[in-house]
N, C-alpha and C positions, 0 to 999 in steps of 0.2 A: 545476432550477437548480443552480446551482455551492453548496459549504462546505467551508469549509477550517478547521482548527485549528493553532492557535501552543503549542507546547511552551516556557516563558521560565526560567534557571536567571540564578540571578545579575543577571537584568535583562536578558541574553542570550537573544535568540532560539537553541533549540537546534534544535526541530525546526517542520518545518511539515507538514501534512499534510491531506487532503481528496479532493474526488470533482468530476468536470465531468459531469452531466448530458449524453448523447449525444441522449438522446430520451427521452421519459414511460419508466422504468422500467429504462432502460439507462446506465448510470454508467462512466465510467472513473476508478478511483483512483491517485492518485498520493503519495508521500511524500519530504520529503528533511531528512537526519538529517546533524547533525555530524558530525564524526568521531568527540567524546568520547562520545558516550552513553551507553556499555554501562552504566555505573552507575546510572544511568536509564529502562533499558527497563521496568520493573517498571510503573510511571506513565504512560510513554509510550505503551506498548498498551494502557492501562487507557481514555488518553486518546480516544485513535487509534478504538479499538473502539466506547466510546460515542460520536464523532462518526460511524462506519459504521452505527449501530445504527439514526441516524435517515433512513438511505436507503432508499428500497422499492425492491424490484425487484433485477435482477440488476446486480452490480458487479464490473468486471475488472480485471487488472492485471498485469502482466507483472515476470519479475525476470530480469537476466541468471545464464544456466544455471550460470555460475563462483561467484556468491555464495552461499557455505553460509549468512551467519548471515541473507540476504534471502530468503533459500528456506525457512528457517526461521522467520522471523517473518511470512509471507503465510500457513503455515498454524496458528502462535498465534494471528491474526485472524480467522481463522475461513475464509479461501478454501482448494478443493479444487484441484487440478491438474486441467486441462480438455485443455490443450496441453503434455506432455513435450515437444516440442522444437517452436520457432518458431526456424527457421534463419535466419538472417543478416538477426537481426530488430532489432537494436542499430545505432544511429548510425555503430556502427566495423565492421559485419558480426558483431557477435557474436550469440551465438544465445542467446534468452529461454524463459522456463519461463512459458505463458501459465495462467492462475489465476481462477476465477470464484467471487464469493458471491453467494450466492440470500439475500436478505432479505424475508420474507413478509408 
């Protein structure tokens, strides 16, 4: 099944974030963050991490290849790089850094 997590600051949704079940074992993750966060990421991975912690099986996720601090915080989460280049794999043709974690 599907879980998602709500980051609230202020009474403000900041962030949201979660996994759609593909099939028994197969997850696709997704997140989406303010713009303000950075002051926040300390919590937000904290968050982020213990809602991935309770997915079994393998979870994917993709960041496009231009995002330093998203290419950086897939592998603070604990995903490895599976796919250096997913070419013209972005809505606009841009090309994504495909990302797997094995949760056992």
């Amino acid at each position: 099944g599907e879980n998602s997590w709500t980051g609230v600051v202020d009474g403000e949704p900041i962030v949201c974030a979660g996994t759609i079940q593909q099939w028994p074992g197969r997850h696709q993750a997704w997140a989406y963050l303010a713009p303000y966060t950075a002051k926040h990421m300390r919590w937000i991975t904290r968050g982020v991490n213990d809602n991935l912690q309770r997915v079994k099986g393998r979870i994917e996720l993709t960041v496009r290849s231009d995002f330093a601090a998203g290419l950086r915080w897939a592998r603070l989460l604990g995903f490895e790089v599976e796919t250096p280049t997913l070419q013209g794999f972005g809505p606009f043709g841009e090309d994504h850094v495909g990302f797997v974690r094995m949760n056992r």
